[in-house]
PDB file of N, CA, C, O and CB in Angstrom:
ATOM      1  N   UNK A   1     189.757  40.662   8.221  1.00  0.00           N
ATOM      2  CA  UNK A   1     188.412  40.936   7.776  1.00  0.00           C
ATOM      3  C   UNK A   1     187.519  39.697   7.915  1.00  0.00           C
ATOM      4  O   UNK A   1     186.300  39.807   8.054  1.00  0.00           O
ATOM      5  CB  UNK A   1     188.429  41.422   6.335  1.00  0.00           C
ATOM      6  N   UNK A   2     187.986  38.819   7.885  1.00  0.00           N
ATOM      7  CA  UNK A   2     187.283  37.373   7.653  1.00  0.00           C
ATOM      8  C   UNK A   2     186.824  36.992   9.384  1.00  0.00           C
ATOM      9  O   UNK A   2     185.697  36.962   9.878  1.00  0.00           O
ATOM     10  CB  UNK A   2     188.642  35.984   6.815  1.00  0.00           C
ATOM     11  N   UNK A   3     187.743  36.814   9.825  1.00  0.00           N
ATOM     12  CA  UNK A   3     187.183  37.093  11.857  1.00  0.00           C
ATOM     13  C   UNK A   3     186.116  38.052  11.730  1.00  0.00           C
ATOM     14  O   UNK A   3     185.117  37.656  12.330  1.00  0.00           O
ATOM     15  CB  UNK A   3     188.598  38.037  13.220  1.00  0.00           C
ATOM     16  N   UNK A   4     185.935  39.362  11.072  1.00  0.00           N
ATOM     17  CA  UNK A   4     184.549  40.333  11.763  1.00  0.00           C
ATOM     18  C   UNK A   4     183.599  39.847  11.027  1.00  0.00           C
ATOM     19  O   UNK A   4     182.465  40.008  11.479  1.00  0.00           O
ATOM     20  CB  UNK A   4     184.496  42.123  11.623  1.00  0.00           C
ATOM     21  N   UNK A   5     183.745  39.055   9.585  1.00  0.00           N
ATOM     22  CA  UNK A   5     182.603  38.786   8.834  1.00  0.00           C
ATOM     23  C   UNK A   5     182.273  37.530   9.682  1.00  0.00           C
ATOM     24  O   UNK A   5     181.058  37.344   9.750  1.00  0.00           O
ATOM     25  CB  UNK A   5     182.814  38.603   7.166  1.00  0.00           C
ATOM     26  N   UNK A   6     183.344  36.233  10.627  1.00  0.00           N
ATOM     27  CA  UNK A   6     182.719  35.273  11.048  1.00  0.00           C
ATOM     28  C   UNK A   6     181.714  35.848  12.657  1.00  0.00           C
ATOM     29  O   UNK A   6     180.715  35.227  13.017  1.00  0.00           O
ATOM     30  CB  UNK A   6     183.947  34.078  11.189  1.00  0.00           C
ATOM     31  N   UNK A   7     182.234  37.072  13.404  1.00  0.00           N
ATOM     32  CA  UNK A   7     181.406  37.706  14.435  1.00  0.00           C
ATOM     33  C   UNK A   7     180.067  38.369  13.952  1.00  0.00           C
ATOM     34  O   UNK A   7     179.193  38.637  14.777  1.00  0.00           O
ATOM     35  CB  UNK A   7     182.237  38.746  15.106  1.00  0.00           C
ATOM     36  N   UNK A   8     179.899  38.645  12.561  1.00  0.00           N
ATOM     37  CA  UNK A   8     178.618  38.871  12.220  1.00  0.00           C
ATOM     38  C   UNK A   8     177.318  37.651  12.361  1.00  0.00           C
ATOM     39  O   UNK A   8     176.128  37.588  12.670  1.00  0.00           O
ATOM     40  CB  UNK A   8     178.818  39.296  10.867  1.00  0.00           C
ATOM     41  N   UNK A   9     178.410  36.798  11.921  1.00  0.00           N
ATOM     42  CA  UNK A   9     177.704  35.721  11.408  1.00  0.00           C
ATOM     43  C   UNK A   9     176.619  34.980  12.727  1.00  0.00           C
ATOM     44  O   UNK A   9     175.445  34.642  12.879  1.00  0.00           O
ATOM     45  CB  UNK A   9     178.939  34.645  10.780  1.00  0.00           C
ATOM     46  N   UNK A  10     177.739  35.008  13.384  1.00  0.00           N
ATOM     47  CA  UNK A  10     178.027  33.952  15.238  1.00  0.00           C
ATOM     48  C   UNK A  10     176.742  35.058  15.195  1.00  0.00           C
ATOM     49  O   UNK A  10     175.590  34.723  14.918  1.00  0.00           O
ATOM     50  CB  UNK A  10     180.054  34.136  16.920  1.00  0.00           C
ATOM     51  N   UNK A  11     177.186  36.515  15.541  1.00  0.00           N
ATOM     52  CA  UNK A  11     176.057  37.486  16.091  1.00  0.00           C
ATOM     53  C   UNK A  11     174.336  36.970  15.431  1.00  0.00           C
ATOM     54  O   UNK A  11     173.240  36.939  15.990  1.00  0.00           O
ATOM     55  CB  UNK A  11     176.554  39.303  15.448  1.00  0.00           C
ATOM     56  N   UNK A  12     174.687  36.687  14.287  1.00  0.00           N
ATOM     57  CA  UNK A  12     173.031  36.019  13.266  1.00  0.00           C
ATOM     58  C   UNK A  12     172.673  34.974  14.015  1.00  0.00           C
ATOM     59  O   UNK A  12     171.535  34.638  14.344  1.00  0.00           O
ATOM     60  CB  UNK A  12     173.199  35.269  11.411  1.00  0.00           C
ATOM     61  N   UNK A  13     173.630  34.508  14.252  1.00  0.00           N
ATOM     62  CA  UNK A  13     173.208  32.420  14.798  1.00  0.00           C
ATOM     63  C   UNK A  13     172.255  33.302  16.078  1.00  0.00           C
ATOM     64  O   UNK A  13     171.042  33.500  16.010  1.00  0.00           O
ATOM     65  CB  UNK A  13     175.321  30.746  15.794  1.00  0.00           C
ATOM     66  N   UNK A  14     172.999  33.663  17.005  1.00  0.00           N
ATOM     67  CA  UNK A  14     172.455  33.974  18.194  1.00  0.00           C
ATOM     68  C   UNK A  14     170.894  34.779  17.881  1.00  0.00           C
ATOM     69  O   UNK A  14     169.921  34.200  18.365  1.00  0.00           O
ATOM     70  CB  UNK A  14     173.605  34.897  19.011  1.00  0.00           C
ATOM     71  N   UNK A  15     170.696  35.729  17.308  1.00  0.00           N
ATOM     72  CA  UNK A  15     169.551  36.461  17.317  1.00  0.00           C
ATOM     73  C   UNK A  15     168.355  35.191  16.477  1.00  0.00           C
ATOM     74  O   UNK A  15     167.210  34.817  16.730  1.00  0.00           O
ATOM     75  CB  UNK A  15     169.899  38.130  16.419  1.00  0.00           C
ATOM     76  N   UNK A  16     169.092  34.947  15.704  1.00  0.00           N
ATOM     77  CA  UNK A  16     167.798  33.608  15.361  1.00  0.00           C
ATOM     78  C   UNK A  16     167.220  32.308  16.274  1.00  0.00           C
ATOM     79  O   UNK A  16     166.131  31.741  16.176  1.00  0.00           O
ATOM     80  CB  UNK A  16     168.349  32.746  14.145  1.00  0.00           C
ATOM     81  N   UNK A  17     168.270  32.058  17.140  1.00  0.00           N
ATOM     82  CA  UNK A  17     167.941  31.276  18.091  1.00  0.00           C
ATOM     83  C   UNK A  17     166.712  31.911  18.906  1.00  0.00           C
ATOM     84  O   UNK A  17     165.637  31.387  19.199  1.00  0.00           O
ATOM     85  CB  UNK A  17     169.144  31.013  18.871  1.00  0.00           C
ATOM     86  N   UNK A  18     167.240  33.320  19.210  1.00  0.00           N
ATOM     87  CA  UNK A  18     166.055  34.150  19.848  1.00  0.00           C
ATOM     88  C   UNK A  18     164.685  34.525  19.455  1.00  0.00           C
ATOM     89  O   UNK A  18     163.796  34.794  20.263  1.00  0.00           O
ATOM     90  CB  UNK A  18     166.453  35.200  20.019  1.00  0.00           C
ATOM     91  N   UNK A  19     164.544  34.529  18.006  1.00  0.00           N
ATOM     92  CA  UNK A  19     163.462  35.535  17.446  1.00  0.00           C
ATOM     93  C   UNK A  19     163.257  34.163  16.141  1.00  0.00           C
ATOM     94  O   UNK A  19     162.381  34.423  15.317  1.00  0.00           O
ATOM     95  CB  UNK A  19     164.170  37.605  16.849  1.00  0.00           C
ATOM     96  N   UNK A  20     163.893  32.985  15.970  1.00  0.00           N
ATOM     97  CA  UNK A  20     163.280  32.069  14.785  1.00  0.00           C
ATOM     98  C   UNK A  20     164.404  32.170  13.685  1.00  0.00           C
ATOM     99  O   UNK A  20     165.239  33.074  13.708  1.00  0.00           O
ATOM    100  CB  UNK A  20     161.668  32.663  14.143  1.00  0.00           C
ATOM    101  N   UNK A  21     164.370  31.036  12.574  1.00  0.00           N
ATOM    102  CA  UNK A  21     165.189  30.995  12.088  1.00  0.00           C
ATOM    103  C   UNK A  21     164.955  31.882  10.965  1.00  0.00           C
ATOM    104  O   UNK A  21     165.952  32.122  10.283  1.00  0.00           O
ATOM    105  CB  UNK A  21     165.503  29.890  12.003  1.00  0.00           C
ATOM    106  N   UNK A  22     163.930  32.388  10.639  1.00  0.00           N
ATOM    107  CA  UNK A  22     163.139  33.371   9.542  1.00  0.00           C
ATOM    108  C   UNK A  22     163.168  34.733   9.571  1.00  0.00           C
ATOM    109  O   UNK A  22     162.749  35.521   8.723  1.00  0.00           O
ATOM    110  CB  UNK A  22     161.786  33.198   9.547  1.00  0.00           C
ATOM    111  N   UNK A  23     163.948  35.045  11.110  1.00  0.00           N
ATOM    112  CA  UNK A  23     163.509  36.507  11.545  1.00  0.00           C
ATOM    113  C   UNK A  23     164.526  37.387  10.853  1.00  0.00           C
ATOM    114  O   UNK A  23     165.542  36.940  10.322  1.00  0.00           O
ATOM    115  CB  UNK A  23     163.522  36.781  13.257  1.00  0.00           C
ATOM    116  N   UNK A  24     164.215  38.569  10.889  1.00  0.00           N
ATOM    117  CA  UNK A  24     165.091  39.172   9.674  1.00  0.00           C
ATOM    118  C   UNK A  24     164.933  40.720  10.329  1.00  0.00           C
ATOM    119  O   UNK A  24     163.904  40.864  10.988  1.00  0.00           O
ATOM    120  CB  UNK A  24     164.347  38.900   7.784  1.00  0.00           C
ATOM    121  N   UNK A  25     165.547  41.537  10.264  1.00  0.00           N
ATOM    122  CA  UNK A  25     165.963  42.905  11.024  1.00  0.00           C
ATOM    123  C   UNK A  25     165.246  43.954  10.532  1.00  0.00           C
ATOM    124  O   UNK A  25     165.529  44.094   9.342  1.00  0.00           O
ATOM    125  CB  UNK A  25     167.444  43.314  10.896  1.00  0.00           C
ATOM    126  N   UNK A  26     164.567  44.634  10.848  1.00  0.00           N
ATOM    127  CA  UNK A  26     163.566  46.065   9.413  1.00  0.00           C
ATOM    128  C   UNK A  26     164.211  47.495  10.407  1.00  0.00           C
ATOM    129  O   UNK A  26     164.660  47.688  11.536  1.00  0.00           O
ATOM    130  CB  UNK A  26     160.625  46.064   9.433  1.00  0.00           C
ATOM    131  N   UNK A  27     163.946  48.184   9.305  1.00  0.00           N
ATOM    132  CA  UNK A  27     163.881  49.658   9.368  1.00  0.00           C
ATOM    133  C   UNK A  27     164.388  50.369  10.931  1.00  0.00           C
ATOM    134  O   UNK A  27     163.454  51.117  11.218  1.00  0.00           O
ATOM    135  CB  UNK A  27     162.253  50.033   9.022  1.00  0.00           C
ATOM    136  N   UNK A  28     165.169  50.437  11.755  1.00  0.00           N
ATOM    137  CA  UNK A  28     165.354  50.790  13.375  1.00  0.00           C
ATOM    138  C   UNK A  28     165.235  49.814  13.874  1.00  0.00           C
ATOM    139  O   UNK A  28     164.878  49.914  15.048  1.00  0.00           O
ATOM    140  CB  UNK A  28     164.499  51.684  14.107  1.00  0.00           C
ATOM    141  N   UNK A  29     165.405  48.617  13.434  1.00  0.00           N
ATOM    142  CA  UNK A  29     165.718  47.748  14.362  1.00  0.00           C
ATOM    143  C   UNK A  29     167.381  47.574  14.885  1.00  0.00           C
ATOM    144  O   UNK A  29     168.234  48.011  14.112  1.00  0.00           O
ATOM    145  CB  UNK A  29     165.167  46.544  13.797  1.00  0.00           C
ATOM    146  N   UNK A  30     167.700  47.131  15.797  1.00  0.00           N
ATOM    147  CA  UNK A  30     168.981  46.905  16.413  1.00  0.00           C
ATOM    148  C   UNK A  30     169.261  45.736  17.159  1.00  0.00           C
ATOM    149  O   UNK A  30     168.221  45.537  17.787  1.00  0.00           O
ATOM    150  CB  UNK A  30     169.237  47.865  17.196  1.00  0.00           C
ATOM    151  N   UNK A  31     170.208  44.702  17.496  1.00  0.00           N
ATOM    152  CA  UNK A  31     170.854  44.089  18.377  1.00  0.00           C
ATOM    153  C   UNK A  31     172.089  44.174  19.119  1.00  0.00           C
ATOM    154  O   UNK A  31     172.944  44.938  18.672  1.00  0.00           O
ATOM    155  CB  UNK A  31     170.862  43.339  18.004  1.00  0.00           C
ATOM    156  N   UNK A  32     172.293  43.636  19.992  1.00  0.00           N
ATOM    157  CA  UNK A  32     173.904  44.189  20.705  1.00  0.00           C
ATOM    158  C   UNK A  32     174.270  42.238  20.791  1.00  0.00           C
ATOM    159  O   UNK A  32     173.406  41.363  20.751  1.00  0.00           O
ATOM    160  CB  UNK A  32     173.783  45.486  23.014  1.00  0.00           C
ATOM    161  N   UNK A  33     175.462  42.068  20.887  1.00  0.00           N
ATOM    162  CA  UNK A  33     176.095  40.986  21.060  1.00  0.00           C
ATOM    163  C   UNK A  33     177.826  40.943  21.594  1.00  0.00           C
ATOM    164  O   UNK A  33     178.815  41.183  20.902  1.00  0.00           O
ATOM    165  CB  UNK A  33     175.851  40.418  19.795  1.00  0.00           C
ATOM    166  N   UNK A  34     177.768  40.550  23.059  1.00  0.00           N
ATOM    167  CA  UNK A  34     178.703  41.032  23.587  1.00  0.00           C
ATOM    168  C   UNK A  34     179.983  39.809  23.573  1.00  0.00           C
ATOM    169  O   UNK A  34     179.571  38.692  23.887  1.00  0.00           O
ATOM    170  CB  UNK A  34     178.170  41.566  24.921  1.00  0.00           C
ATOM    171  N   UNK A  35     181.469  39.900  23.246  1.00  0.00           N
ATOM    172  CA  UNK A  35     181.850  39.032  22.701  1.00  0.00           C
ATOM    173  C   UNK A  35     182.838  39.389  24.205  1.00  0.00           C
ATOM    174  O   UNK A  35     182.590  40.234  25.065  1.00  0.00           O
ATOM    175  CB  UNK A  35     182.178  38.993  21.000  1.00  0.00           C
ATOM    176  N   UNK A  36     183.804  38.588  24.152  1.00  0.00           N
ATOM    177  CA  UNK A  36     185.062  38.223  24.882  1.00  0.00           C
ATOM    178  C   UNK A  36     185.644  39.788  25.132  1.00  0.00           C
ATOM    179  O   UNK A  36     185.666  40.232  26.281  1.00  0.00           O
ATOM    180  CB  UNK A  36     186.181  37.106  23.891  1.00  0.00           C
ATOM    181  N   UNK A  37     185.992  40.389  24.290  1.00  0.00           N
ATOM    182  CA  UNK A  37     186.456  41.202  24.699  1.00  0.00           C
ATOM    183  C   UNK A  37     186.174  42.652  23.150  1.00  0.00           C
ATOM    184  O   UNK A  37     186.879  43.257  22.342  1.00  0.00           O
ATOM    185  CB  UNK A  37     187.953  40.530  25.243  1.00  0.00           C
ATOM    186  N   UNK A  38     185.202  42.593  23.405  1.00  0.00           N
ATOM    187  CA  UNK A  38     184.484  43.753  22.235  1.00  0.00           C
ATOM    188  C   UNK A  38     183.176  43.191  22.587  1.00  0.00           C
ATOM    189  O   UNK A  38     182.784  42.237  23.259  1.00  0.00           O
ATOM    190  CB  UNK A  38     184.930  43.676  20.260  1.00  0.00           C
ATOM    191  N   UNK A  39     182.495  44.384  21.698  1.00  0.00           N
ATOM    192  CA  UNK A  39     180.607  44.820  21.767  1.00  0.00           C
ATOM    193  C   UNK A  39     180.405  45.432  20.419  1.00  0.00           C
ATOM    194  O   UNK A  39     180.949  46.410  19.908  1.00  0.00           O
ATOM    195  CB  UNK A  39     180.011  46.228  23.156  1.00  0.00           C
ATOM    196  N   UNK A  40     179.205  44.363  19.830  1.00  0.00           N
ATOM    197  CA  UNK A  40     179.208  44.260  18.420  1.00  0.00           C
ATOM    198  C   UNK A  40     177.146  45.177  18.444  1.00  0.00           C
ATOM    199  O   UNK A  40     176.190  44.722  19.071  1.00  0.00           O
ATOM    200  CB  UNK A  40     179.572  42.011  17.729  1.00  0.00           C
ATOM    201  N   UNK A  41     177.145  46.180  17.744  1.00  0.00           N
ATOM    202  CA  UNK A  41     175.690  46.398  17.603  1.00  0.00           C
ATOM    203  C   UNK A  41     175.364  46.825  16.337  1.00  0.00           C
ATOM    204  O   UNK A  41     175.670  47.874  15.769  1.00  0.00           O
ATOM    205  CB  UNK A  41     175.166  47.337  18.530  1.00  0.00           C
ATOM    206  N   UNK A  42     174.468  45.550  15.824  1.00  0.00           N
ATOM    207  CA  UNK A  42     174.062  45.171  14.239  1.00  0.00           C
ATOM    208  C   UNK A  42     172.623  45.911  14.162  1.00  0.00           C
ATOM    209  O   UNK A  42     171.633  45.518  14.781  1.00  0.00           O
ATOM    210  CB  UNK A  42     173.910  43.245  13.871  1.00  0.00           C
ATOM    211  N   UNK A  43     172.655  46.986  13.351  1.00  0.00           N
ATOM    212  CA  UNK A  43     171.161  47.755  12.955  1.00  0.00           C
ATOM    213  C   UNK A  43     171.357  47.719  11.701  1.00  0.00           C
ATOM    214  O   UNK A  43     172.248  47.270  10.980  1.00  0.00           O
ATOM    215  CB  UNK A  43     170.777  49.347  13.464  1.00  0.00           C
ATOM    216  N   UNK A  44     170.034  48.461  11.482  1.00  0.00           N
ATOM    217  CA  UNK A  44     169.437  48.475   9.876  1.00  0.00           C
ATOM    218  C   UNK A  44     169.103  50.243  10.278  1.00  0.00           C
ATOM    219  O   UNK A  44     168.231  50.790  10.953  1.00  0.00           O
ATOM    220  CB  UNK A  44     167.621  47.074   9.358  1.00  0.00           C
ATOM    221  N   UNK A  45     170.106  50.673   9.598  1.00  0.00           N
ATOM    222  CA  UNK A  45     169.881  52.183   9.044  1.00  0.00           C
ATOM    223  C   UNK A  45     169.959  52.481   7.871  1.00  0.00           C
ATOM    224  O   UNK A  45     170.983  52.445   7.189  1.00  0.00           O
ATOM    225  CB  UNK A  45     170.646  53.060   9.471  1.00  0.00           C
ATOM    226  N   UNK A  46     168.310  52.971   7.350  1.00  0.00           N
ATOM    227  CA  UNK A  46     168.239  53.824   6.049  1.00  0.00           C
ATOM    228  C   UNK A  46     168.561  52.478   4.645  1.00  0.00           C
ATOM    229  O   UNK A  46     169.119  52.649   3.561  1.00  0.00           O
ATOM    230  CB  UNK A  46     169.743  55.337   6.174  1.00  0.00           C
ATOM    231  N   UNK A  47     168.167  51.645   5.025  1.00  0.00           N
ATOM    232  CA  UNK A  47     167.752  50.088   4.817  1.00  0.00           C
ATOM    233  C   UNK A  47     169.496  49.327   4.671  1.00  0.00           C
ATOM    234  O   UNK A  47     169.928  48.503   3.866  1.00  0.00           O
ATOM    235  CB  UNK A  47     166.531  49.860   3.011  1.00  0.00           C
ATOM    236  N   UNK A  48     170.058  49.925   5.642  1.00  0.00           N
ATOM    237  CA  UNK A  48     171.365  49.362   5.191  1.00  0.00           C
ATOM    238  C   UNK A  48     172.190  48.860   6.600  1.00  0.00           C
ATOM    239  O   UNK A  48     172.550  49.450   7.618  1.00  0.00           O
ATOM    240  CB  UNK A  48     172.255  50.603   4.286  1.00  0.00           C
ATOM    241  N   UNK A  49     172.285  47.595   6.159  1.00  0.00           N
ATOM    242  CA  UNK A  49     173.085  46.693   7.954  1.00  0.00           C
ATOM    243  C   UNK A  49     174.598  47.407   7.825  1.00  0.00           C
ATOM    244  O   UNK A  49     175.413  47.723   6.958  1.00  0.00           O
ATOM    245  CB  UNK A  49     173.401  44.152   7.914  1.00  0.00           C
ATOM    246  N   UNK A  50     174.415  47.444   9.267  1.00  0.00           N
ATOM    247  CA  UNK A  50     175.062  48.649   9.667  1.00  0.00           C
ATOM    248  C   UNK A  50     175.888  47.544  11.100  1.00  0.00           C
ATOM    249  O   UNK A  50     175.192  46.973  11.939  1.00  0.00           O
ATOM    250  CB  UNK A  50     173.720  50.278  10.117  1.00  0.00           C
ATOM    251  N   UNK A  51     177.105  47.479  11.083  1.00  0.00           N
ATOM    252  CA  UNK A  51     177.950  46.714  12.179  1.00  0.00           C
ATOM    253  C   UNK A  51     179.174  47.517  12.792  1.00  0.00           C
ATOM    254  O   UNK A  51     180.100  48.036  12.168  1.00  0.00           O
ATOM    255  CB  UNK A  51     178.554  45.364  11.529  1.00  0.00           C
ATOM    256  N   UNK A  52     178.913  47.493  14.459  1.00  0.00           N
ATOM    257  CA  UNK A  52     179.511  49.085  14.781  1.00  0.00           C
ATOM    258  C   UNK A  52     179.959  48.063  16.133  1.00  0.00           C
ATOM    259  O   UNK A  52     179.338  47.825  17.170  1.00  0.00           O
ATOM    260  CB  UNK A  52     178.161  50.930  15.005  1.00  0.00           C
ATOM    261  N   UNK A  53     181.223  47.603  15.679  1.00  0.00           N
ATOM    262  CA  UNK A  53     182.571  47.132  17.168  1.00  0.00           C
ATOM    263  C   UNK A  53     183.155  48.189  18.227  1.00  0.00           C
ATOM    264  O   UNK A  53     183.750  49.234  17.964  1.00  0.00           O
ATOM    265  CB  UNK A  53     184.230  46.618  16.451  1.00  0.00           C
ATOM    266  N   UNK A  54     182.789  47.577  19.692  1.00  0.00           N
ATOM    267  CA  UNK A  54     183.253  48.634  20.013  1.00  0.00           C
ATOM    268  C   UNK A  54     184.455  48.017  21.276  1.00  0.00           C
ATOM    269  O   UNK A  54     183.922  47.485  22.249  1.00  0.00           O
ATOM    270  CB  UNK A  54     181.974  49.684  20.419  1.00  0.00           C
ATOM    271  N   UNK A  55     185.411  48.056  21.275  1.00  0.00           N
ATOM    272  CA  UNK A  55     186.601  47.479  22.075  1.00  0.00           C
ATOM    273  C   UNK A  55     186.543  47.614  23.531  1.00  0.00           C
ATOM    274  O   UNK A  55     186.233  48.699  24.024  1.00  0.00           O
ATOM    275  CB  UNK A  55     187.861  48.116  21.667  1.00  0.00           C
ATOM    276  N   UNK A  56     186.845  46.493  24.333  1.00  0.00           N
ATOM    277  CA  UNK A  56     186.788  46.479  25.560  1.00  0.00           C
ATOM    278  C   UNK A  56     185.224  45.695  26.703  1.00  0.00           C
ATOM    279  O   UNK A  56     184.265  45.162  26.145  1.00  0.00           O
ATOM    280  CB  UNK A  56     187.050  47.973  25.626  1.00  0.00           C
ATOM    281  N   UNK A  57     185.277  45.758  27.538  1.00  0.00           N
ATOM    282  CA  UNK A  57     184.035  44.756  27.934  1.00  0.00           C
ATOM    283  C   UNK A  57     183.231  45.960  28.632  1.00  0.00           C
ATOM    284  O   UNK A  57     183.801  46.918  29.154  1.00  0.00           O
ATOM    285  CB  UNK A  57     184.449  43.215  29.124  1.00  0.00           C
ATOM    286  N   UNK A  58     181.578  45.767  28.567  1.00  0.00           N
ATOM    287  CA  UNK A  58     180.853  46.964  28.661  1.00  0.00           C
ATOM    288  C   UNK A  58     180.992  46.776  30.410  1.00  0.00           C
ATOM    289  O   UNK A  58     181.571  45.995  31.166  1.00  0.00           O
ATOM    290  CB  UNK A  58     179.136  47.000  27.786  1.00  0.00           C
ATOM    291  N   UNK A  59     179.991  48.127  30.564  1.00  0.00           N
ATOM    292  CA  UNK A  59     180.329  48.401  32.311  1.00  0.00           C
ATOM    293  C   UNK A  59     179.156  47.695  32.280  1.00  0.00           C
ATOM    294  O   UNK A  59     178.405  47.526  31.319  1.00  0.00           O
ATOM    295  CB  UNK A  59     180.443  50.126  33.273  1.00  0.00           C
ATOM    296  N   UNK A  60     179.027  47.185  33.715  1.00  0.00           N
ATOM    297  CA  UNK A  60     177.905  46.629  34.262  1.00  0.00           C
ATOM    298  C   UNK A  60     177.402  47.390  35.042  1.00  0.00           C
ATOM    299  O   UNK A  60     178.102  48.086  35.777  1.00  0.00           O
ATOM    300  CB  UNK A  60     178.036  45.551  34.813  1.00  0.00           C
ATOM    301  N   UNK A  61     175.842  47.439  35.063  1.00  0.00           N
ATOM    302  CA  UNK A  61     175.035  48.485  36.369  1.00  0.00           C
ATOM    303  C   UNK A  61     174.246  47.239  36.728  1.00  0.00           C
ATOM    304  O   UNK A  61     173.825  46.444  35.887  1.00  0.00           O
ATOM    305  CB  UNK A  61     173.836  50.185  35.851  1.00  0.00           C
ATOM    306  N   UNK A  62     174.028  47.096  38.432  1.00  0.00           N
ATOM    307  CA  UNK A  62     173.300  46.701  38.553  1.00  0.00           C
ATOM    308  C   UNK A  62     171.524  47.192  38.425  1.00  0.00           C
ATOM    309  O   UNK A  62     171.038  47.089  39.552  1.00  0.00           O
ATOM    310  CB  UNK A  62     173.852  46.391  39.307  1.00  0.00           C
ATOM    311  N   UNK A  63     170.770  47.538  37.694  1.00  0.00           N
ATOM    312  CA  UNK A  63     169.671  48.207  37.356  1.00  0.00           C
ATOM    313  C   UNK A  63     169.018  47.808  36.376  1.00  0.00           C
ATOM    314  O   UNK A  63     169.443  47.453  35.276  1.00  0.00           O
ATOM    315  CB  UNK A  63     169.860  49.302  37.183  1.00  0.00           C
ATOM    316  N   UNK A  64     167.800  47.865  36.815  1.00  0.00           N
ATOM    317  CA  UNK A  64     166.656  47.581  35.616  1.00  0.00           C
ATOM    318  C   UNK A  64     165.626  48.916  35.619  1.00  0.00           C
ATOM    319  O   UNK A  64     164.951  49.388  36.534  1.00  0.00           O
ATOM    320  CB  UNK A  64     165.631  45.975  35.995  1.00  0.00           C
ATOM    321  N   UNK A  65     165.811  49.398  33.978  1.00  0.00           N
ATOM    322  CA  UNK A  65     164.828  49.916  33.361  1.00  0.00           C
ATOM    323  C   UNK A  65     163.242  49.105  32.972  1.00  0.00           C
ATOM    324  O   UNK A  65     163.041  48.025  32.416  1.00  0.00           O
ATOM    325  CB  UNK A  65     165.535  50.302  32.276  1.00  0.00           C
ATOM    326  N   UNK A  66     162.008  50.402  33.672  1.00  0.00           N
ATOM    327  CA  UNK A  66     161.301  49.789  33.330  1.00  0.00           C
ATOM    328  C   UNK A  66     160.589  49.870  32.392  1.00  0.00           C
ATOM    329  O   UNK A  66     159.501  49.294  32.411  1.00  0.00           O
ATOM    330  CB  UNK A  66     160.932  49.642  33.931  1.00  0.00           C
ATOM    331  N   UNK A  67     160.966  50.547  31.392  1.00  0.00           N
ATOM    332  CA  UNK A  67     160.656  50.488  30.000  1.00  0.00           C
ATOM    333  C   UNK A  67     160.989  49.101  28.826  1.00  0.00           C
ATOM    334  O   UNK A  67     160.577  48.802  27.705  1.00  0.00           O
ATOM    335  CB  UNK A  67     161.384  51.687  29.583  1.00  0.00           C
ATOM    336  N   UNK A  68     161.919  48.535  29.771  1.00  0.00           N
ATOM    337  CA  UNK A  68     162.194  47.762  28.900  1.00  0.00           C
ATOM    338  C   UNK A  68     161.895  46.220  29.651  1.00  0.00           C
ATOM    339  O   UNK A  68     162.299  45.175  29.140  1.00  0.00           O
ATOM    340  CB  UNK A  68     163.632  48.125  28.381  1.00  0.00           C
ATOM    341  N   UNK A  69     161.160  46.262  30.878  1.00  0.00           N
ATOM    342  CA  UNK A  69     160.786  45.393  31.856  1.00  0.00           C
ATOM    343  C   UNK A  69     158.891  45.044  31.903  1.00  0.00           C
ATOM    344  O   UNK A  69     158.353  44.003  32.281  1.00  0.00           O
ATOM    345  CB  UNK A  69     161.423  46.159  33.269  1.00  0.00           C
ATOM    346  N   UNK A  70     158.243  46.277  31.397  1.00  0.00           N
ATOM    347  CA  UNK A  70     157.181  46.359  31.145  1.00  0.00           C
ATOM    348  C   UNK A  70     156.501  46.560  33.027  1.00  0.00           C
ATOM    349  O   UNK A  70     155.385  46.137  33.328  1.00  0.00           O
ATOM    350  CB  UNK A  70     156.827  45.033  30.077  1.00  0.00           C
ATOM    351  N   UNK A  71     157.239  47.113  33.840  1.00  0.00           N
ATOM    352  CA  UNK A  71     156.916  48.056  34.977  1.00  0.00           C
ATOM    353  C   UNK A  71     156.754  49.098  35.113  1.00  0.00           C
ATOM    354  O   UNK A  71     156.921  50.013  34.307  1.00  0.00           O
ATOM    355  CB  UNK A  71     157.437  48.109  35.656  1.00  0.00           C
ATOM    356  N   UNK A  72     156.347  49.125  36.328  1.00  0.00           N
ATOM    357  CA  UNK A  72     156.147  50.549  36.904  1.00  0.00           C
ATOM    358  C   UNK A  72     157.148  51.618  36.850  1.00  0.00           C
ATOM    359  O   UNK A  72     158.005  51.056  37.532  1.00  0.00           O
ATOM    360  CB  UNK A  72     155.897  50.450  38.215  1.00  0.00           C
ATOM    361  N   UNK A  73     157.671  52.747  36.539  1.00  0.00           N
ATOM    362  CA  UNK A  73     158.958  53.534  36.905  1.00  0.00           C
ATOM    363  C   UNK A  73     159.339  53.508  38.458  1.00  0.00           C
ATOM    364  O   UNK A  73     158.394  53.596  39.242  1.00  0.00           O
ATOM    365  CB  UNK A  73     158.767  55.079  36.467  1.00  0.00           C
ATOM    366  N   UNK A  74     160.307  53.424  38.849  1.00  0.00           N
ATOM    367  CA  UNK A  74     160.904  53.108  39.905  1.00  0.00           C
ATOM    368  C   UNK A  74     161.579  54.296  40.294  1.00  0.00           C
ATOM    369  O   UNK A  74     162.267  54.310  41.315  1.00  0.00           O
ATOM    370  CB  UNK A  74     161.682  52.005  39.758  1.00  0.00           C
TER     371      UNK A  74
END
């Protein structure tokens, strides 16, 4: 138990590096944090942090969405 509470943690370091050391998660928000060999995705559902491991290393596509690129649809 103490390893998934320290991958929460590691997962915090990282998103604050990104977003400030103040930033803090609200209502549908989500992150993904992909580890060695698992995929960790930390939300806030129904005001409650929510940490959902999922085993194995994700597939890779080469592709970009442009919804999340701020383009044109392709």
């Amino acid at each position: 138990m103490e390893q998934i509470q320290n991958a929460v943690l590691a997962a915090f370091e990282e998103f604050k590096k990104e977003f400030g050391e103040n930033a803090k998660l609200e209502e549908g928000d989500e992150f993904v944090t992909v580890f060695n060999n698992c995929t960790l995705i930390i939300s806030i559902e129904d005001g409650t942090l929510r940490e959902r491991f999922i085993g194995g290393k994700p597939y890779r596509v080469d592709m970009s969405l442009a919804i999340y690129e701020g383009g044109a649809n392709e």
